[in-house]
C-alpha positions as CSV (number, residue, x, y, z in Angstrom):
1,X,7.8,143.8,-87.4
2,X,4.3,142.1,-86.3
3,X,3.3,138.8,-87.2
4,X,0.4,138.3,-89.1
5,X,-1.2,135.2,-87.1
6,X,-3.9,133.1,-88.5
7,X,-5.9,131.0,-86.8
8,X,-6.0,127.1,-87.4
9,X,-9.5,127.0,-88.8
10,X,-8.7,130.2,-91.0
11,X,-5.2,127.9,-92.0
12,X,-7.7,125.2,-93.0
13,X,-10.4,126.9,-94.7
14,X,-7.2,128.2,-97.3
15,X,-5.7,124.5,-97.3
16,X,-8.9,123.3,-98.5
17,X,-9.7,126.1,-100.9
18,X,-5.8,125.6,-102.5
19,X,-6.8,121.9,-102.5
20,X,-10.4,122.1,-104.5
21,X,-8.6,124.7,-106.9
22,X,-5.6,122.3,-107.7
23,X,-8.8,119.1,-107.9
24,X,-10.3,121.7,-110.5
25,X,-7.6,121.9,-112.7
26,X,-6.4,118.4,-112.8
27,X,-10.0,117.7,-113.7
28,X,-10.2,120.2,-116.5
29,X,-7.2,118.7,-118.2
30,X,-8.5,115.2,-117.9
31,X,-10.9,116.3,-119.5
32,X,-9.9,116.7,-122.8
33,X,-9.9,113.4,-124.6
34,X,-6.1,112.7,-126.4
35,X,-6.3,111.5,-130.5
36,X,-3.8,110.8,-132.9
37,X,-4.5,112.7,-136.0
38,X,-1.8,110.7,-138.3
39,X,0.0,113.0,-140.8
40,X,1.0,112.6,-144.3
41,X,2.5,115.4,-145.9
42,X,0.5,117.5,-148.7
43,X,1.1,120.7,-149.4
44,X,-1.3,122.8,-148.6
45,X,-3.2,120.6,-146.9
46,X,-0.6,119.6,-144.7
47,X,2.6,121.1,-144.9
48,X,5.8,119.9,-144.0
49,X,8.5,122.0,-141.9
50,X,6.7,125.1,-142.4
51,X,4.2,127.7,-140.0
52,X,1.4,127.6,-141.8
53,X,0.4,123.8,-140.5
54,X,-1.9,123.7,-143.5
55,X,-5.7,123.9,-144.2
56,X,-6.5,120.6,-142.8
57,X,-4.5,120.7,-139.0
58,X,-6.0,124.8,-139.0
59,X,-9.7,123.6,-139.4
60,X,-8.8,120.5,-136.7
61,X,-7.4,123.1,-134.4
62,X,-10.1,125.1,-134.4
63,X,-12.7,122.1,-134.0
64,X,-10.3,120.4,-131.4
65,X,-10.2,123.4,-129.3
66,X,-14.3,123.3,-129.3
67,X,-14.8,120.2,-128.4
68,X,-11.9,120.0,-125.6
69,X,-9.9,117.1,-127.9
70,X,-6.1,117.6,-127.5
71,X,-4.8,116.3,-130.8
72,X,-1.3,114.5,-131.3
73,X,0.3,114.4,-134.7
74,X,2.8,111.3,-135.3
75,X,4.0,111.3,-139.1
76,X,3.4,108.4,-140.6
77,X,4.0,106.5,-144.2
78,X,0.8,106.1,-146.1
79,X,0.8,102.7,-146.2
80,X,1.8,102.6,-142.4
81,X,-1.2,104.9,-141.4
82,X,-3.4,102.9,-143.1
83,X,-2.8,99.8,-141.3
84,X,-2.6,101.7,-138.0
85,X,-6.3,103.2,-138.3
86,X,-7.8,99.9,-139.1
87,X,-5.8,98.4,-136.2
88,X,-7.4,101.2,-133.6
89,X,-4.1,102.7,-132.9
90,X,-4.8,105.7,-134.9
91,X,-8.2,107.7,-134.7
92,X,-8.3,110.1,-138.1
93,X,-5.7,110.4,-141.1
94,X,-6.1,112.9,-144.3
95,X,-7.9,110.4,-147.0
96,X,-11.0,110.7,-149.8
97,X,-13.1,107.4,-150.0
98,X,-12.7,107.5,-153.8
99,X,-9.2,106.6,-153.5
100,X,-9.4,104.4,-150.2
101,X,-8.6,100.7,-151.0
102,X,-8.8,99.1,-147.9
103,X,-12.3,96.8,-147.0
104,X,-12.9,98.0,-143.7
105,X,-16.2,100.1,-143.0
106,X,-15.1,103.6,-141.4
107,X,-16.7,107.3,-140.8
108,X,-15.5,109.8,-143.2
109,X,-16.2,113.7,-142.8
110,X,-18.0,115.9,-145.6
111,X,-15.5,116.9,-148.3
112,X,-14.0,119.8,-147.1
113,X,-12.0,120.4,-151.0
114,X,-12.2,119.1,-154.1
115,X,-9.2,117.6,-155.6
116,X,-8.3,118.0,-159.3
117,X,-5.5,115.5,-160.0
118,X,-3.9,116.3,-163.3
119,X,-0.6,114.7,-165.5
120,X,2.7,116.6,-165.5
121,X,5.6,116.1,-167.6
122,X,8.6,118.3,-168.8
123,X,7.8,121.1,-170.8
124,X,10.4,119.6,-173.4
125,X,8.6,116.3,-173.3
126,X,6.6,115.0,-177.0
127,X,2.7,115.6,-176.9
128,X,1.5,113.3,-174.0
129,X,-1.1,111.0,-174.9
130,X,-3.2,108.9,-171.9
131,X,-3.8,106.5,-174.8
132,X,-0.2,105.5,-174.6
133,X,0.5,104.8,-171.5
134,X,2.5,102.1,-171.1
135,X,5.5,103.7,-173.7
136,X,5.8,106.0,-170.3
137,X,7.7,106.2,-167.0
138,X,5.2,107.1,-163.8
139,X,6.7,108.7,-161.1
140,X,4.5,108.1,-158.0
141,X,4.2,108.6,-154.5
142,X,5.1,105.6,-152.3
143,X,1.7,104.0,-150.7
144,X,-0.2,106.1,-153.0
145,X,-2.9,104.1,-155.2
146,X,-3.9,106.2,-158.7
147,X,-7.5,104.5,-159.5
148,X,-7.2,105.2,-163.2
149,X,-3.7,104.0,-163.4
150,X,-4.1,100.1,-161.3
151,X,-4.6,98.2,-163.8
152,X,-1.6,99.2,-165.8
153,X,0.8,98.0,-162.5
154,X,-1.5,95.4,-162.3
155,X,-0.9,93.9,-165.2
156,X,3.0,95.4,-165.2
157,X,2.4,97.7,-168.4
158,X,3.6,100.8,-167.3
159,X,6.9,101.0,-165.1
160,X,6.6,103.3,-162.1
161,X,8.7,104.6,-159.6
162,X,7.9,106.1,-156.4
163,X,9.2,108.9,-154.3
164,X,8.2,110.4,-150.6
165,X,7.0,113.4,-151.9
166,X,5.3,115.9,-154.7
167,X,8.2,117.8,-154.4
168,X,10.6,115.0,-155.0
169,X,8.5,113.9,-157.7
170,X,8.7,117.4,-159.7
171,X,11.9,118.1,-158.8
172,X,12.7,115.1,-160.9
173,X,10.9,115.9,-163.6
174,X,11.7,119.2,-163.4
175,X,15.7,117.8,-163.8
176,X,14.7,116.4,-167.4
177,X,15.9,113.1,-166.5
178,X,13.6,110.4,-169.2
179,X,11.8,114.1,-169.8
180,X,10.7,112.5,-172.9
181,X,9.0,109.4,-170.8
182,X,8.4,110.1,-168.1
183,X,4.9,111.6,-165.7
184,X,3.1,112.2,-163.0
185,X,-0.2,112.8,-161.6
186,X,-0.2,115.7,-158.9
187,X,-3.1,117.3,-157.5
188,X,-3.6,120.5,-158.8
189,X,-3.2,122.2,-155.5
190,X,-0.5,120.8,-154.4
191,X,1.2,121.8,-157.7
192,X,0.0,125.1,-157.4
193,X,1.9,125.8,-154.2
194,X,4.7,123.9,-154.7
195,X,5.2,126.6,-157.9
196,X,4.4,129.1,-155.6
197,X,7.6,128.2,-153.6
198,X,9.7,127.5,-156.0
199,X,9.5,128.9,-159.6
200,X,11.9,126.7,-161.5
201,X,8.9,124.4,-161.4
202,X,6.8,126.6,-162.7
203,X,9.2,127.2,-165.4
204,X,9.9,123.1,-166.8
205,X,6.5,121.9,-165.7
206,X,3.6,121.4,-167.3
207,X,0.0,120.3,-167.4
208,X,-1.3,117.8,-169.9
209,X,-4.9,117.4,-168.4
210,X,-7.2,116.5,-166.4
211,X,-6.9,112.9,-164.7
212,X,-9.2,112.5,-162.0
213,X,-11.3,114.7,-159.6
214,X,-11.8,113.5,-155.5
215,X,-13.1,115.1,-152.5
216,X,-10.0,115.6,-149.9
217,X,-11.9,114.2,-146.6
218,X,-10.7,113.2,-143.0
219,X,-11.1,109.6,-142.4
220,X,-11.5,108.3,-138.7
221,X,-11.0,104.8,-137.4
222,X,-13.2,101.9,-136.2
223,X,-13.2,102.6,-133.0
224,X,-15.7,104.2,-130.2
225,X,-13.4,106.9,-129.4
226,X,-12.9,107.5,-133.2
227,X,-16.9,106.9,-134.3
228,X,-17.6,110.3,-131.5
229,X,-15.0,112.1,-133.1
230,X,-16.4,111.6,-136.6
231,X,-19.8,112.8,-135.6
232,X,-18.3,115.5,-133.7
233,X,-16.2,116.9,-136.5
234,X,-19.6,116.3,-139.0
235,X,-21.4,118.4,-136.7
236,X,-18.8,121.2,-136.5
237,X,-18.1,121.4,-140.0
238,X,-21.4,121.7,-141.0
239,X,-21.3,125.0,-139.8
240,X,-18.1,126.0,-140.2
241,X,-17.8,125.5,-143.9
242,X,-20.4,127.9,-144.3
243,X,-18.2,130.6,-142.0
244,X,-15.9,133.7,-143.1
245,X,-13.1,132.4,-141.2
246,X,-13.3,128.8,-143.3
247,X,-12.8,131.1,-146.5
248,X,-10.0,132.6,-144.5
249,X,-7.9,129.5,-144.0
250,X,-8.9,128.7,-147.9
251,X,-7.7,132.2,-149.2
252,X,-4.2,131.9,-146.6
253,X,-3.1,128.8,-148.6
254,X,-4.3,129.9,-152.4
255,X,-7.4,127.9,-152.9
């Protein structure tokens, strides 16, 4: 058998070479600039334990993968997330200004859907009237703030309890427990889907109006790192939005 010799500068010249193309890499993946994208889940929005990620993480996907961002998404509470962005730890969470309470000036994407919250109750429950509210129970989600509804807690007319989920929250009014008493306000999509999936809700729930309408947004944080990202994804959805594949990922989760 013959060995193949090669000589030291030709043993150099592929060190180097080997060298430069491992330097390349590393750099490429240096790159990309790391953001925590703090989840909350909302069906279909976000969606919990499922393949379909949801409509928000598929349009941040797409955008992240444009603008070389590798995203990270830690589930938080709402409450918790909330803090965190303001405190520079987190760079964008799912939120709509109109139901942001916090004081702190941030950057906020276009709406990417409009929200229709509406009331639920058991079908069995007595005409519902929003004129009588505090005769009611409200089932709500934990962290959440319902604009319409504050000044009831506030002033401790209406009792309310509050549960980690939509599903939870339907599944408990779907049980008939206080069915005469007790509602909730869900957003229309999410009630949509959750129905979808599982058809005893569609079957003891129903809809007794219209409570408030809010556009679903991305909000992003105080910081530097978060203010680029906010005009980044601006820019990208401006033309996105206006795409075929953006009334894809709408039509894939019913909306």
């Amino acid at each position: 058998m013959a060995l193949i010799y090669f000589p030291k500068t030709m043993l150099l010249l592929l060190l180097s070479c080997t060298l430069s193309f491992a330097g390349h890499a590393k750099t490429a993946e240096e790159s990309k600039t790391f953001i925590n994208f703090a989840v909350q889940y909302y069906p279909p929005f976000i969606i919990e334990h499922a393949q379909e990620q949801g409509v928000l993480i598929d349009i941040f996907e797409l955008f992240a993968a444009q603008y070389h961002y590798q995203p990270n998404y830690p589930v938080y509470p709402e409450k918790r997330s909330t803090v965190e962005i303001e405190r520079g730890n987190v760079d964008v969470r799912m939120e709509s200004e109109h139901w942001y309470r916090g004081t702190m000036q941030m950057c906020w994407s276009a709406p990417i859907y409009t929200i229709e919250d509406v009331f639920v109750t058991h079908k069995q429950a007595e005409q519902f009237d929003v004129n009588g509210l505090n005769e009611h129970l409200f089932l709500g989600r934990f962290g959440y703030t319902y604009p319409q509804l504050e000044p009831y807690f506030d002033s401790n007319l209406l009792q309310r309890k509050d549960y980690y989920s939509e599903f939870d929250i339907l599944s408990v009014l779907a049980g008939g427990s206080d069915k005469s008493l007790a509602f909730s306000i869900v957003g229309a999509p999410t009630l949509r889907w959750l129905q979808l999936k599982y058809p005893v809700l569609k079957s003891t729930i129903s809809v007794r109006g219209v409570s408030d309408v809010a556009p679903l947004q991305l909000q992003f944080g105080r910081t530097q790192r978060a203010k680029k990202l906010c005009d980044d994804f601006n820019h990208f959805y401006a033309d996105f939005k206006k795409t075929e594949q953006f009334k894809q990922i709408l039509l894939k989760y019913g909306l």
